[in-house]
C-alpha positions in Angstrom: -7.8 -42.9 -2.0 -7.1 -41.7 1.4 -10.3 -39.7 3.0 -9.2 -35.6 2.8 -10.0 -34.5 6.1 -11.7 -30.8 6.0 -10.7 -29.6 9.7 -6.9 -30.7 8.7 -6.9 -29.0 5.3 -8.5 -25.6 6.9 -5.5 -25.4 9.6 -3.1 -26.4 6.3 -4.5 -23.3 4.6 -4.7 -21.0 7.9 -1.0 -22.0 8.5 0.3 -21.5 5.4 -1.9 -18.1 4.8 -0.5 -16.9 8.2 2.9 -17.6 7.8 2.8 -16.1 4.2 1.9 -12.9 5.1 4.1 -12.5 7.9 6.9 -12.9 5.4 5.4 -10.9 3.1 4.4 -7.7 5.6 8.2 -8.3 7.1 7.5 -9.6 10.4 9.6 -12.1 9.4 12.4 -10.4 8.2 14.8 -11.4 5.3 17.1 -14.3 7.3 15.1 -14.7 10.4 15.3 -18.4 11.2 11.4 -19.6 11.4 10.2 -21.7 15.3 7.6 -24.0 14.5 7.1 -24.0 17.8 6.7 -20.2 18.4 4.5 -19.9 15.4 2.5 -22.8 16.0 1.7 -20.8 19.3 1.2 -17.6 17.2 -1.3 -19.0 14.9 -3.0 -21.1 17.2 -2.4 -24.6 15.9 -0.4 -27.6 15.6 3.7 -27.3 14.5 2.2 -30.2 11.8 0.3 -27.6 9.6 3.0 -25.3 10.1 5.5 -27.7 8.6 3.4 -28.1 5.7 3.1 -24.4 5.0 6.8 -23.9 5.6 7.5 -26.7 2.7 4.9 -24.8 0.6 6.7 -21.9 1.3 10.1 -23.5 0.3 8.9 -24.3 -3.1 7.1 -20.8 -3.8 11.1 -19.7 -3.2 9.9 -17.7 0.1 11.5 -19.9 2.7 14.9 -21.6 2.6 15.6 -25.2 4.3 18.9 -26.1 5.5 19.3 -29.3 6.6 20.4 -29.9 10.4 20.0 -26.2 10.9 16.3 -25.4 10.1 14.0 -23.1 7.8 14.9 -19.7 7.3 13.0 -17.0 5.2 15.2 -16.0 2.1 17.7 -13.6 1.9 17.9 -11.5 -1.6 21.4 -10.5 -3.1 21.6 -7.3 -5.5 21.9 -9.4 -7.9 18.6 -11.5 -7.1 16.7 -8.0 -6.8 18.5 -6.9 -10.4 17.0 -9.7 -11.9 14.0 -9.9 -10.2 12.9 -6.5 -12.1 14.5 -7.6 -15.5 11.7 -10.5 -15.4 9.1 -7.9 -14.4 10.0 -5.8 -17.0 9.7 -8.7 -19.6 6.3 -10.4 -18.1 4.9 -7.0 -17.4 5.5 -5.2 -20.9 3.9 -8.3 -22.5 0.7 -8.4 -20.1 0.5 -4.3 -22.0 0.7 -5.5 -25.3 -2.1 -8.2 -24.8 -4.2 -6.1 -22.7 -4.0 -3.4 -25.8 -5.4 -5.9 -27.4 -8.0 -6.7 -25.0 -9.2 -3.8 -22.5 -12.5 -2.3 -22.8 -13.6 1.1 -22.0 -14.7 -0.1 -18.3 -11.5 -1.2 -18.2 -9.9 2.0 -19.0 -12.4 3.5 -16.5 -10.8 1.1 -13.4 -7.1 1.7 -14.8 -7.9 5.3 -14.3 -9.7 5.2 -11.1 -6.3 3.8 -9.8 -4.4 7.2 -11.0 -6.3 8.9 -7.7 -4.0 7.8 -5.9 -1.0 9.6 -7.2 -3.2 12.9 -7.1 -1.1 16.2 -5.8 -0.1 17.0 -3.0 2.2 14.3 -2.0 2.4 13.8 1.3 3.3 11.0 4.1 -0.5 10.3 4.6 -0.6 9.4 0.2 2.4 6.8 0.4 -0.3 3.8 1.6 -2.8 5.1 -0.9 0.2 5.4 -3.9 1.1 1.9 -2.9 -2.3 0.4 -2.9 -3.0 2.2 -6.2 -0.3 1.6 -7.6 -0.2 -2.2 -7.3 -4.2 -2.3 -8.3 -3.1 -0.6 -11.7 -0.3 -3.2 -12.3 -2.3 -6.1 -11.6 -5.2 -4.6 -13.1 -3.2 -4.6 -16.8 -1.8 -8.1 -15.6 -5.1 -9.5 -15.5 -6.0 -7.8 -19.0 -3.5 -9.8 -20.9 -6.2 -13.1 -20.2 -2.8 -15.1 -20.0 -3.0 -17.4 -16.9 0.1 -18.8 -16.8 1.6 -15.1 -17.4 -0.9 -13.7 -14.2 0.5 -16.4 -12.1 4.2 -16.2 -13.1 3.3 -12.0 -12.4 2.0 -12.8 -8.9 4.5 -15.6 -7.4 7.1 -12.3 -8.6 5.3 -9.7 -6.8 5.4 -11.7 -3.5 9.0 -11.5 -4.0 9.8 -8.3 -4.9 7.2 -7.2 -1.5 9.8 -8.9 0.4 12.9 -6.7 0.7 10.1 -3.4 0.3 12.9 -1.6 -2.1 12.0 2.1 -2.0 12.5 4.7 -3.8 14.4 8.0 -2.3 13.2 11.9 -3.2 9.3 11.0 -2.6 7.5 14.3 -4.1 9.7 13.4 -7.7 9.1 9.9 -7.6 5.9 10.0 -7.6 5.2 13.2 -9.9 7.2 11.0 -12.4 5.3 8.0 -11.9 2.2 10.0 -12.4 3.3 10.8 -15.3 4.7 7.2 -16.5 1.5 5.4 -15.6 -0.7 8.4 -17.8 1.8 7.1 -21.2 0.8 3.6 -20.3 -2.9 4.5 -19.8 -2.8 6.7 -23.1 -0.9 3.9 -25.5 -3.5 1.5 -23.9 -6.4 3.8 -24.6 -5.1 4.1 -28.6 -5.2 0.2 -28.5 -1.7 0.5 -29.0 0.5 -2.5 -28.5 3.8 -2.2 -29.1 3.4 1.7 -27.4 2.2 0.2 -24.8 4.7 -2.6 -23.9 7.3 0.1 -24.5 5.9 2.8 -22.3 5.6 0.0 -19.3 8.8 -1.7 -19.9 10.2 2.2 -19.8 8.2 2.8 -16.4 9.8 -0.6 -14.8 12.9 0.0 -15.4 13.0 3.9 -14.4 11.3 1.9 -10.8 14.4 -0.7 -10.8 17.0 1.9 -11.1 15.6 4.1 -8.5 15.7 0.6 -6.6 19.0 0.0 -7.0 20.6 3.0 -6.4 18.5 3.1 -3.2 20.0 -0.6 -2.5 23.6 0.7 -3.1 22.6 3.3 -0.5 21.7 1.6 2.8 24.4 -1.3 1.9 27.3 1.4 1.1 28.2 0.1 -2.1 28.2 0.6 -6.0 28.6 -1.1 -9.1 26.7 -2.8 -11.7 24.4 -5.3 -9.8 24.9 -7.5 -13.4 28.4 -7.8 -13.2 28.8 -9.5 -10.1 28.7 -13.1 -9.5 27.3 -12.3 -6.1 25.4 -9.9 -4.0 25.9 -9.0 -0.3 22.5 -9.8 1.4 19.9 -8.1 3.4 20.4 -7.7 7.0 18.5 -10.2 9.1 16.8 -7.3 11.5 13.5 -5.5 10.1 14.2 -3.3 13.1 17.2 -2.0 12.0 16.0 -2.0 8.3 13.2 0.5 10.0 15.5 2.8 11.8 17.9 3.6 8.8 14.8 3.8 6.4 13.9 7.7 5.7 10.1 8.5 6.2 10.0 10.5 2.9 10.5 6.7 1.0 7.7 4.9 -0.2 7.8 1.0 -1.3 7.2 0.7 -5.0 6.2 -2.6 -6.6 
């Protein structure tokens, strides 16, 4: 067996860590063709791990590879974003119905911890905190359901959906409503409720995707039902432009 060299796996890691999160913050926007060169110089290291983490990338369905033209970060259609929340709907409403099964009152206690941070008022300075809270109460129940192979299928589809940060327009609403969706979730949890509570969070995910969707039609200029088509148009490749046409009163949603 050929002797694993620590040094070479830590820049491995580093690179592929690195790149990751510049995908996944949007520094790397939807398209952008990725320099090994320029990030190799960015992170500090060798273009060697920076090939590995791209390949690792390519397989976690964050990066593209084309050949004779290079590795690009991937573009989402409306259709890919469509689907993306039908499988969150199905993987999230069953991580409810085994975490009915499962949660304890500390439990409870973290799950409603999380609610502070879609407290009245609602203003610009709450969207980071609604974010942050709101993806600790999802993951939270995620991690409830004691399913690993469910938690990991959950996570590799959160990274994705973070990618195009879909928003969701008419902030105060959106998030008096989601007050309200995640307080049915917490209450059929709190009965030990199962089947209420894969319902209630199946109801909550899709009442997110449609908000999504119409906010997708929006900035492309389109319509339609994203499930008819055979293909959707694609992002744009420029997170600058994506910046200046995005409304300050819209908050990501995962």
């Amino acid at each position: 067996m050929r002797k694993i060299q620590p040094s070479r796996l830590s820049l491995g890691i580093q690179a592929y860590q690195g790149l990751k999160r510049l995908i996944l913050d949007g520094r790397a926007a939807p398209g952008e063709k990725l320099n090994e060169m320029e990030l190799a110089g960015a992170l500090g290291i060798s273009r060697t791990p920076v090939r590995e983490a791209i390949n690792r990338l390519e397989k976690e369905g964050l990066v593209q590879i084309f050949p004779q033209r290079g590795a690009f970060v991937v573009q989402f259609s409306e259709k890919d974003v469509f689907d993306l929340f039908l499988l969150r709907e199905n993987l999230e409403g069953l991580a409810a119905r085994l975490a009915a099964t499962r949660i304890t009152e500390s439990s409870l206690a973290r799950l409603d911890s999380c609610m502070s941070g879609f407290r009245e008022p609602f203003g610009d300075k709450a969207i980071r905190r609604y974010a942050r809270e709101d993806f600790k109460f999802h993951q939270g129940i995620v991690v409830l359901s004691d399913a690993p192979r469910l938690i990991g299928l959950v996570s590799s589809l959160h990274d994705h959906i973070r990618m195009f940060r879909l928003t969701s327009r008419g902030l105060p609403d959106r998030m008096s409503s989601s007050l309200a969706e995640h307080r049915q979730i917490i209450n059929a949890l709190r009965r030990r409720d199962p089947e209420q509570s894969e319902k209630r969070m199946r109801q909550h995910i899709r009442r997110v995707r449609d908000g999504v969707m119409k906010n997708l039609r929006f900035f492309l200029g389109d319509g339609g039902d994203p499930s008819s088509r055979k293909e959707g148009r694609e992002w744009g490749s420029s997170p600058i432009n994506w910046s200046k046409t995005r409304r300050k009163s819209f908050t990501s949603e995962l």
